[in-house]
N, C-alpha and C positions, 0 to 999 in steps of 0.2 A: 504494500500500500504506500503510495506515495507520503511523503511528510507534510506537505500542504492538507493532506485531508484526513492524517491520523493526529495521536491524542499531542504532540509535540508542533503541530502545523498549529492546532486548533488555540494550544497555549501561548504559542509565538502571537497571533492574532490578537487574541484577546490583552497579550501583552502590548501590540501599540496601537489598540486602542484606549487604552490607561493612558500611554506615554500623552498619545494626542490630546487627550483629554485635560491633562495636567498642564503639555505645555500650553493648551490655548486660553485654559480659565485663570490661569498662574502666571507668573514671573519665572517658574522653576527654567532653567535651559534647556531646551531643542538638543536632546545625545545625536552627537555629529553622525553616527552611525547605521542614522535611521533616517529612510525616505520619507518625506511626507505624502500623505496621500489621503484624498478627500472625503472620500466612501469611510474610510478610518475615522477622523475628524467627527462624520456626523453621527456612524455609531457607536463614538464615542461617549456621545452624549449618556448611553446608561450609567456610564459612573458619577455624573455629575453629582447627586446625592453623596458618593464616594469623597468629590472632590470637599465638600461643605466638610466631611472629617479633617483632612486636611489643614484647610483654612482654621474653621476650631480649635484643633490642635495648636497652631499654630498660636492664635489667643490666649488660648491657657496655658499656653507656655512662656509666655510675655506676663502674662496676671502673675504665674506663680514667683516667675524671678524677680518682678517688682513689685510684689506687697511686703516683704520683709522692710523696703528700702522705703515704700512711697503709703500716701492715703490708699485706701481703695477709691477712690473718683479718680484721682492720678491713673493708678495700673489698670484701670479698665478703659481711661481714655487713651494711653499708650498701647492697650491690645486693640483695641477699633484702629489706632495708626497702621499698627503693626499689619492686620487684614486687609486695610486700603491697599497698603504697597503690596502684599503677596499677592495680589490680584489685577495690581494694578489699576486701578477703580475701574473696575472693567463694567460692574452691574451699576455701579453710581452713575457713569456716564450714563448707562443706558437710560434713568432712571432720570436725569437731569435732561437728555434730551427728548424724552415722552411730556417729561412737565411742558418744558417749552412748546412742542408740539400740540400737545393739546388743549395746553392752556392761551395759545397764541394763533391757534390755526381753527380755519374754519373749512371744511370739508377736507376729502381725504387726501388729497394732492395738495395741499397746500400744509394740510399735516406733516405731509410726507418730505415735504419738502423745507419745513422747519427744523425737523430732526434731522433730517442729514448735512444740517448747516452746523461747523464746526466753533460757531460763535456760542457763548453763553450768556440766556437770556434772563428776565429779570423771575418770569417765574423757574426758569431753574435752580438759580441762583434761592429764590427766598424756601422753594420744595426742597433740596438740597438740605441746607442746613437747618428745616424743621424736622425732615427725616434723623439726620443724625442726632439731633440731639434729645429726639427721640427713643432710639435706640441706645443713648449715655444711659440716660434717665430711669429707663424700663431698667436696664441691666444692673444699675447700682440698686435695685429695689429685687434683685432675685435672691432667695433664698441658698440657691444652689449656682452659683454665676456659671462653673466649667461645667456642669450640665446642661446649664443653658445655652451656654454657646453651644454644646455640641448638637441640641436641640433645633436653635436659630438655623444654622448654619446646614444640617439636612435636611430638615424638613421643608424650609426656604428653598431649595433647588428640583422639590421632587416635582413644584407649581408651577415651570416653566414648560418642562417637559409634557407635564397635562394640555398646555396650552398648543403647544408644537405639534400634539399630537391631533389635537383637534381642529386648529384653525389652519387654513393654509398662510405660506408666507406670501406677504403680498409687495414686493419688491422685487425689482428684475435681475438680474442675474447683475448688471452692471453696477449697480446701485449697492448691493448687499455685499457682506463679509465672506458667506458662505457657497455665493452664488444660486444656480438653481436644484442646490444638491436635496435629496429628498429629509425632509428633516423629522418625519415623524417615525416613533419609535413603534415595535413590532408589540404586540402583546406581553409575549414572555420577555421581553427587554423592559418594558413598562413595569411588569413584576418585581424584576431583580432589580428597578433602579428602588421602586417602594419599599423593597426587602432594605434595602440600605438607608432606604430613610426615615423607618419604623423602627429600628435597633435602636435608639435611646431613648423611646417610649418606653419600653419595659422598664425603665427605671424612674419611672415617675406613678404618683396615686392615678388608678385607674379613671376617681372623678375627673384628670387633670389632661388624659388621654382622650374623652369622651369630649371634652371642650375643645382643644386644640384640633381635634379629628372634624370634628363639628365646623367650628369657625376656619378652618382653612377650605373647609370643602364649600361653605358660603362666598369665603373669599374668591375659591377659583371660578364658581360659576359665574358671581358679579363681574371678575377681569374678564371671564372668555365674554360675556353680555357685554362689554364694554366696546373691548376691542373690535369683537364681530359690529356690533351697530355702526361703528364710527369710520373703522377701514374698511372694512371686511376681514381683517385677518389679523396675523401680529409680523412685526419685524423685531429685528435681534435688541433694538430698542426696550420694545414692548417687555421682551424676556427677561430682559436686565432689569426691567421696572418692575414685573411682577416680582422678582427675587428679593430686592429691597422693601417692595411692600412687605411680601411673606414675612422676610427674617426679623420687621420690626413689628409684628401683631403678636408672632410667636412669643416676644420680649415682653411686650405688654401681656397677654396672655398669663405668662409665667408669673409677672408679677405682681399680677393684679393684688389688692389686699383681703377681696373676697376669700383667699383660699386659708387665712388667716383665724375667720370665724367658721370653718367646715374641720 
């Protein structure tokens, strides 16, 4: 049997699809040794829920080594630094150019045409940093901060991919990142990305699983109603904005004070 199609072909695959995945949501480096290739790229997307361990880790790695030294508002505002850069504000941008876009644009082309202007506008600029410091705010109020980021940070990634899977992209090949590669994920890939981003549920009160389960699946159907009325679909914008929404509800969620009197 050829090694392309036994268990050592199937593992090399699956290995750059990770690689793709990492180096396109990350800062991590491109191994010189490996071709890129686009089909890879997009089914890369099932780890993405993967990639939010990552990123989290990454946080709570930055929290742990600066609470001994600093406040906790300090080492949580330095792990929020710390994520920007590992990622490059890659979902802020997105999230900064949707404000703009739909907070400035009136129908779909003209939408479409705000967001892919590389200027930043005033409602990005003011969406931007109510988001974050939303997100300071929520997370200085969690009970469990490293679980909550690691929380934030998958669960937030599993709501793009729902969107991708459902909406078409509605950008041209010229115009987008990814081109016109197909972006929606298969069933059993949509499984295993949710298997990854359901694993630090089990570590939380089932009341607390049943809410966040709840309020994220409200959240996605409100973004997919959003998006589908206004575009018809989503661009890689859109995705990046659902993911910062996601990760800062999860935060509030977490720390609501309701959970306080249960």
């Amino acid at each position: 049997m050829s090694n392309s199609t036994g268990v050592g072909g199937r593992g090399n695959q699956i290995w750059r699809r990770w690689i793709h995945a990492v180096t396109f949501y990350t800062r991590i480096p491109w191994p010189s040794n490996m071709a890129f290739d686009s089909h890879d790229l997009i089914r890369g997307n099932v780890f993405f829920p993967l990639i939010g361990w990552l990123v989290a880790g990454f946080a709570a790695l930055v929290c742990v080594v600066t609470l001994p030294f600093f406040d906790p508002s300090i080492a949580i505002l330095l792990s929020m630094i710390a994520t920007i850069w590992l990622t490059g504000a890659f979902h802020e941008d997105g999230f900064a150019d949707t404000c703009d876009g739909f907070g400035g644009g009136y129908g779909q082309q003209a939408i479409l045409t705000i967001m892919k202007d590389s200027r930043v506008g005033t409602y990005a600029s003011v969406g931007l940093c109510l988001l974050l410091l939303l997100k300071y705010q929520s997370l200085l109020l969690l009970p469990q901060l490293l679980l909550g980021l690691w929380l934030g940070h998958s669960l937030s990634r599993f709501v793009p991919l729902l969107l991708m899977t459902g909406l078409p992209y509605v950008r041209e090949q010229a115009d987008s990142k990814v081109g016109a590669a197909e972006l929606k994920l298969t069933r059993t890939e949509l499984v295993i990305a949710a298997l990854f981003a359901a694993v630090p549920l089990l570590l939380i009160e089932p009341e607390q699983v049943l809410v966040l389960v709840v309020v994220m699946a409200v959240l996605t159907y409100g973004l997919y109603r959003w998006f589908k009325s206004v575009l018809g679909g989503i661009t890689g914008d859109c995705l990046g904005a659902s993911q910062q929404i996601s990760e800062a509800i999860v935060y509030v969620v977490l720390g609501a004070t309701c959970w306080n009197a249960i």
